[in-house]
Structure formats: C-alpha cells, structure tokens
C-alpha positions as CSV (number, residue, x, y, z in Angstrom):
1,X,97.2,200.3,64.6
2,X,100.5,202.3,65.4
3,X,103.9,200.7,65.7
4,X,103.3,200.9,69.5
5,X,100.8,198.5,70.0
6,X,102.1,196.0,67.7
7,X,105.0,195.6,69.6
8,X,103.0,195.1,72.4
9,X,101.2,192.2,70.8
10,X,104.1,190.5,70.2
11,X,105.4,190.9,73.3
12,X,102.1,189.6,74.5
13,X,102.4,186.6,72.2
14,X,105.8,185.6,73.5
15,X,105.4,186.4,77.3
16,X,102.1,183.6,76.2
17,X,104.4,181.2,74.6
18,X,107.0,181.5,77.1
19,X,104.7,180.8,80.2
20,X,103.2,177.5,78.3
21,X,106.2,176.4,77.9
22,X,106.3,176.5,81.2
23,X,103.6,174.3,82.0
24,X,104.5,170.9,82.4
25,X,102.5,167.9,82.6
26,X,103.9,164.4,83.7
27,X,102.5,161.5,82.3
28,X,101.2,158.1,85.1
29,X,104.1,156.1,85.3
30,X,106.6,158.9,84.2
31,X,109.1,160.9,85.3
32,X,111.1,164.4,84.0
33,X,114.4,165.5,85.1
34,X,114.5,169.0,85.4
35,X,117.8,171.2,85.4
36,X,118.0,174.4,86.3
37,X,120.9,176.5,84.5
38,X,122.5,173.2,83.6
39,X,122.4,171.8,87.0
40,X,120.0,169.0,88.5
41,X,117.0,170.5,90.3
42,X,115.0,168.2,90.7
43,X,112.4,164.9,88.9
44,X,108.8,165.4,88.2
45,X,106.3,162.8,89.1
46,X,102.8,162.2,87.2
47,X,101.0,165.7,87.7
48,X,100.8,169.1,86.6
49,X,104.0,171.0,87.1
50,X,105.1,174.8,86.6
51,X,108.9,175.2,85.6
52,X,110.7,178.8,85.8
53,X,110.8,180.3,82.6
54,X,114.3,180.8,80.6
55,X,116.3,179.0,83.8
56,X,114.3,175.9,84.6
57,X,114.7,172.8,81.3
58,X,113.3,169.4,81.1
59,X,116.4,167.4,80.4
60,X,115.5,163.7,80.6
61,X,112.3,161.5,79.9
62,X,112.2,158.5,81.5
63,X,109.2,155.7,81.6
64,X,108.9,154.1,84.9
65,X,107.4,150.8,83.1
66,X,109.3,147.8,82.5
67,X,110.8,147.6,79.0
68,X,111.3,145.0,76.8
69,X,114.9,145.1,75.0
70,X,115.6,143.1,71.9
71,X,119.1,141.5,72.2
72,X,120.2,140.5,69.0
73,X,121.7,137.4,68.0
74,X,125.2,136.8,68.6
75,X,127.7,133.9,67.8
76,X,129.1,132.2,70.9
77,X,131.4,129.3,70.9
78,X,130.6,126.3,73.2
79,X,132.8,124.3,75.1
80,X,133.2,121.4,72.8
81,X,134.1,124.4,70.1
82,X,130.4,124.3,68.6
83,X,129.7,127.9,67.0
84,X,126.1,128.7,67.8
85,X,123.6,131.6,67.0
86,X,122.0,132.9,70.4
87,X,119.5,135.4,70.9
88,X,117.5,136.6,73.6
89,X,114.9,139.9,75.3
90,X,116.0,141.5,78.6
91,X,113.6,143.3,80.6
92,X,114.7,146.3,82.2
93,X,113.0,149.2,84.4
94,X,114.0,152.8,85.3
95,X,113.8,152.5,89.8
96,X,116.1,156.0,89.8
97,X,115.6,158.3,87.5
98,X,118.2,160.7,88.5
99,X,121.3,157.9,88.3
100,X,119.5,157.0,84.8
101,X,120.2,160.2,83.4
102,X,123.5,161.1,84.7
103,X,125.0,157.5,86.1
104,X,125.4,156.3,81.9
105,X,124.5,157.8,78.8
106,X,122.5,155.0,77.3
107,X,121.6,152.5,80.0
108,X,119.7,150.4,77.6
109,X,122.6,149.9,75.1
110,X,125.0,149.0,77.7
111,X,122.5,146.7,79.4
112,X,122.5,145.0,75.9
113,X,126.4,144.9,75.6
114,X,126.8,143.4,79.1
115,X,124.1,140.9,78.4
116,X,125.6,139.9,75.0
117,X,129.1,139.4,77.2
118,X,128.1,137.4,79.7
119,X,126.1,135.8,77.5
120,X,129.1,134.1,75.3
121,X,130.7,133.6,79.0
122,X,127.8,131.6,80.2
123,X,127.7,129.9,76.5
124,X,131.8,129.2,76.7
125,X,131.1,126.8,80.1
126,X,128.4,124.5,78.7
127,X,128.5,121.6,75.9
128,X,126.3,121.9,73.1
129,X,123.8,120.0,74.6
130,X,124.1,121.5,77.8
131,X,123.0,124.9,76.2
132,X,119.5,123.7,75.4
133,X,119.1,122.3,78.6
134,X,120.4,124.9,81.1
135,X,118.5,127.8,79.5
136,X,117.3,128.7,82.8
137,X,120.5,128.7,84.4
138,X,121.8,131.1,81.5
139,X,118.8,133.2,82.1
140,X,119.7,133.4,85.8
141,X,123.5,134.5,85.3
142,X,122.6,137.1,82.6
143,X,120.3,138.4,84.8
144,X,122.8,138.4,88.5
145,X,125.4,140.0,85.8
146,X,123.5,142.6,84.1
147,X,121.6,143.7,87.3
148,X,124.9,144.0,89.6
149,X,126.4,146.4,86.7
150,X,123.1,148.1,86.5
151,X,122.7,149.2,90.1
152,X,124.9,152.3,90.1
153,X,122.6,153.3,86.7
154,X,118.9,153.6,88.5
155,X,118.1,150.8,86.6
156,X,116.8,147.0,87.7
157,X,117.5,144.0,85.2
158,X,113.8,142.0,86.1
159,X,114.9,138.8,83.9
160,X,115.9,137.8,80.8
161,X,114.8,135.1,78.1
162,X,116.7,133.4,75.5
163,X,114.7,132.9,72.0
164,X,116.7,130.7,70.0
165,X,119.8,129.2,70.2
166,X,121.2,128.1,66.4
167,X,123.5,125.6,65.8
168,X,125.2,125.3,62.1
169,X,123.1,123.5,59.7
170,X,125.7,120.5,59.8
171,X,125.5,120.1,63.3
172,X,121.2,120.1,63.1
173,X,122.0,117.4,60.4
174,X,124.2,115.4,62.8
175,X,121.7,116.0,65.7
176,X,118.8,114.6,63.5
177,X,120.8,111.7,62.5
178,X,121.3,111.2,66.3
179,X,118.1,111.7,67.6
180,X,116.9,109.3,64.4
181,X,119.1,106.8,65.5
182,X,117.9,107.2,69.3
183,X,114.7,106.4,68.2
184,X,115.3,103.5,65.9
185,X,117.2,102.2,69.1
186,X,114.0,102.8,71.6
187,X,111.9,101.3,69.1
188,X,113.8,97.9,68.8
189,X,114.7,97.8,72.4
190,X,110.7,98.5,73.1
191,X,110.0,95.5,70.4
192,X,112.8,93.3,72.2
193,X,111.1,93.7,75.2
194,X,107.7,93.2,73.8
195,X,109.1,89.6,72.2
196,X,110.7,88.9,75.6
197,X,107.4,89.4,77.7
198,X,105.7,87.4,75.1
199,X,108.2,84.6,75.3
200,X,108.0,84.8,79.1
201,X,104.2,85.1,78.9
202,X,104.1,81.6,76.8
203,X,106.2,79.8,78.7
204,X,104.2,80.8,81.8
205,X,101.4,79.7,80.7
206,X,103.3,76.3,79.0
207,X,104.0,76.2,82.8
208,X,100.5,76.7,84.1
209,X,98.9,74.3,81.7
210,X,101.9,71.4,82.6
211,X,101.0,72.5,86.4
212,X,97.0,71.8,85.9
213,X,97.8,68.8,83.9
214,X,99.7,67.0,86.4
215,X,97.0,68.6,89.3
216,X,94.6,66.8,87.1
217,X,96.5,63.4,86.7
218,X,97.6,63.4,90.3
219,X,93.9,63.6,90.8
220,X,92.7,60.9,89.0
221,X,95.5,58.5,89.9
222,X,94.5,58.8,93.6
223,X,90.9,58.8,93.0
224,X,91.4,55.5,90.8
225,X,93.6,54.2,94.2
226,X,91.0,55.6,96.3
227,X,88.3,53.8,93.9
228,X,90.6,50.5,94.1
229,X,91.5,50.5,97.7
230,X,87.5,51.1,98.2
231,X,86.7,47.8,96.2
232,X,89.2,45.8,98.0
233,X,87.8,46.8,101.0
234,X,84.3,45.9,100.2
235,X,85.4,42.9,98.3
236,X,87.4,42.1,101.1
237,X,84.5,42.6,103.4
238,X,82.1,40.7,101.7
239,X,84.7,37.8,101.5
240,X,84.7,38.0,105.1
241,X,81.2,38.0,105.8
242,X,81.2,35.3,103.5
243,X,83.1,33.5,105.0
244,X,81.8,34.2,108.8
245,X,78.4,33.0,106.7
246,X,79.9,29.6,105.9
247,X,81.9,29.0,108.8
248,X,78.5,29.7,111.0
249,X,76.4,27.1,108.5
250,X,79.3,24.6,109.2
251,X,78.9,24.7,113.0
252,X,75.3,23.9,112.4
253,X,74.0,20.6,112.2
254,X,74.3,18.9,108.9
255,X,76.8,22.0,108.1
256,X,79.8,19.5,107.5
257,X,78.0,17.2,105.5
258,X,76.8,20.3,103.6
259,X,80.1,21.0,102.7
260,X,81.5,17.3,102.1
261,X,78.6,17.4,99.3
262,X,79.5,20.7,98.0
263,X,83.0,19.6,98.0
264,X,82.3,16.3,95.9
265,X,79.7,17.7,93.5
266,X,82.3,20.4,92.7
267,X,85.3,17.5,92.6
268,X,83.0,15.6,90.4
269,X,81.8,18.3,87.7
270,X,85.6,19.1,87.5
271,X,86.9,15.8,86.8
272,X,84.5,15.6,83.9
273,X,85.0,18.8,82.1
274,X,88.3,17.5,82.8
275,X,87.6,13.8,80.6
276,X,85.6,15.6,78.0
277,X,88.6,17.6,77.2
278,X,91.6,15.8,76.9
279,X,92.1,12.3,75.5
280,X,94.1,11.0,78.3
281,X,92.7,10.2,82.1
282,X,93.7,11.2,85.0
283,X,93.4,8.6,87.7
284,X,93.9,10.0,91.4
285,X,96.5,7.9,92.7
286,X,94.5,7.4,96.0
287,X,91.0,5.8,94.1
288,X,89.8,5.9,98.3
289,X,90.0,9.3,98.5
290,X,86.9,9.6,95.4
291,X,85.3,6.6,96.9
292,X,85.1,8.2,100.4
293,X,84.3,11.5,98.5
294,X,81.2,9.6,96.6
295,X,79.9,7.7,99.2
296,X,79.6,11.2,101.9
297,X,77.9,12.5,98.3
298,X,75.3,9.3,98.1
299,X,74.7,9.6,102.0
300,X,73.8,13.2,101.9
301,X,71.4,13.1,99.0
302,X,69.6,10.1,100.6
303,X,69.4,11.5,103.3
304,X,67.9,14.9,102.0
305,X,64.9,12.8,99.9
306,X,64.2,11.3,103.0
C-alpha cells in the first residue's frame, strides 16, 4: 500500500467521522439549540436531524420534563425573632428553550437563590406558629415570586413544597411543654365536664324520682278521697233509704206503736246496763215519763200475743 492510498484512507476516515458528527438525534421530550458560527440558528425537536459540518454546533441541552430542584435548608428569622431551619423542592420546567440558554446562565441556580429569598421574606411576616400553619400560603408566594422572575428565562415555576421547617431544640422543648400542658388542660376540662353532666344527670333523676313520688302520693290521696267520699255516699244512701224504710213502716198501722216499743225496750236495756255499772241510781226526774214509756211497752206486747 503506497503513501497515496493511505492518505486517502484517512481522509476517508475523517470525511466518516465528520459526517456522524453530523447526525443528530433528539431525544422525546428534548430539545438542542443549535448555533451556527457562534450565532443561534435554530432548536431541534425529538427526531433525527442533520447539522452542517464544521459551521453548524449543538450548544445547549435542555429536557422539556419538569424537574425537581432540591432547595436546601436555610435559617430564616420569624417575626417574634424565632431562628428556624426551612427547607423546601421547587419544581421547574424548560417552556422556551431559546430564552433558557441565552436569557440566564444557570436558570436552575437562580430559581434556587430567588426561592431561598423570598423564602426568608415570606418566613420574616409570620409568627412561629403561623409558619406551620400557612405552609400553603408560603408555597403560593414562593411560587408567584419565583415564576414572575422566571418568565424572561423560558422557564415556568409549577409549585413549590416546603419539607421541614426546624425550630431550635429549646424552642421544641418549650413547644412540648406547651402542647403537654394543652393536653393536661383538655383532659381536666373533659373530666370537669364529665363530673358536671354526672352531677346534673343525678340531680335529674333526684328530680324525676321526687316527681313520680309525689304523682304517686297525689294518687293515692285522691283515690283514698275518692274511696271516702264513695262510702259516705253509700252510707249516706243507705241511711236514707233507711230511713224512707222506717218512716214508711211508721205511717202504717201499728207503725207508731212499733216504735213506742222499740223506743222503751231500747230506754229500758240502757237504764240497766246503766244500774249494773255504777253504784249510784239515776232516777229520771219525771218517773211519768218511764211509766207512760212502760205501759205503751205492756200494751204492745199484749197486744202482739193476742
């Protein structure tokens, strides 16, 4: 092989390397900025592209997926002067890959910076205990700030997360004696109020119980009136028909010597219980009055045996 034709062969073998060089191919979801003698000609899309050898350079790579961007932890002061440890991941994605490659030279560390700024601004306006519960309204105005800075840079700030936020270990110590105490203070007000509806509960049904007691006395004092007015009546109607009984016997013939005889016996039987117990007699001061009473007695009883 002469001198001639090894030249050739290395000719050959650069022209080759120089034309797959050439060759581009653009990954789904990718895109390549291409300058041509140091100026802009143009962004390649997903695809299979052929570049101008020695004038034509890929310059940039950019992904068109979003990105996930560690922020790292920062110290920001509160407002009640509380330094705390806050950390967070911004999500970013390329929309323009052109103003991404000449609008900033690192759009993802100065997405970072601006996040880590506003970040202790946001912080700076909110108590300590604020902080852990406005996180999404800290998410929100990292996000408003970092995406108005990042329009003129292609790129679009889709949200942003805070991890942790960190307080010094003598501030967790206070917070846990707080909380502790919040708790022992629920649990004796929750007790309190258990005693209380206990209390209450007892006395209601101390209440209840007095209520059917004196339901139930009530009760039985009118049905014992009821019972005694019910007697009386029937008492007091057998009295009368007793005595519409003996007054219609008296109008009947014999019916007043009937009770002139009734009267006497009784008068009689009295007197003597009367003599058998007690030593001294009683004489009626009107001895006419027995006589008359003895002799209507006789007169009846003979007349009956007749």
């Amino acid at each position: 092989m002469d001198a001639q034709s090894i030249v050739f062969i290395v000719i050959g073998v650069i022209v080759f390397f120089i034309l797959l060089s050439c060759i581009k191919i653009v990954p789904q979801r990718s895109a390549y900025i291409v300058e041509r003698l140091g100026k802009y000609n143009g962004t390649l899309t997903a695809g299979f592209h052929f570049l101008m050898p020695i004038i034509d350079k890929v310059s940039y790579k950019h992904t068109l997926k979003e990105a996930a961007i560690d922020v790292a932890s920062q110290s920001c002061i509160t407002k009640d002067n509380i330094a705390v440890e806050v950390d967070g991941v911004l999500y970013l994605q390329v929309i323009d890959p052109q103003k991404a490659s000449y609008g900033i030279d690192n759009y993802g560390f100065a997405a970072i910076q601006i996040a880590q700024t506003t970040m202790r601004s946001v912080i700076g306006r909110l108590d300590l205990d604020k902080t852990f519960e406005e996180r999404e309204t800290i998410n929100t105005s990292i996000v408003d700030a970092v995406d108005k800075a990042s329009d003129p840079w292609g790129v679009k700030i889709t949200r942003y997360e805070v991890k942790n936020i960190t307080p010094p270990q003598s501030i967790k110590d206070a917070m846990e004696k707080q909380m502790r105490a919040e708790r022992e203070k629920r649990a004796m007000i929750a007790e309190s109020e258990g005693q209380k509806q206990a209390k209450i509960n007892v006395a209601e049904g101390d209440k209840q119980e007095l209520i059917a007691r004196s339901e139930g006395e009530k009760q039985k004092r009118i049905n014992e009136a009821e019972g005694k007015a019910a007697e009386i009546e029937f008492v007091a109607t057998a009295t009368a028909k007793g005595i519409r009984e003996i007054a219609t016997s008296i109008n009947e013939k014999g019916g007043i010597d009937a009770v002139n005889l009734r009267v006497a016996e009784q008068y009689l039987g009295e007197f003597g219980k009367l003599a058998k117990t007690n030593n001294t007699m009683i004489i009626p001061s009107n001895m006419s009055d027995i006589s008359s009473i003895i002799a209507t007695a006789t007169s009846v009883l003979d007349q009956t045996k007749k």
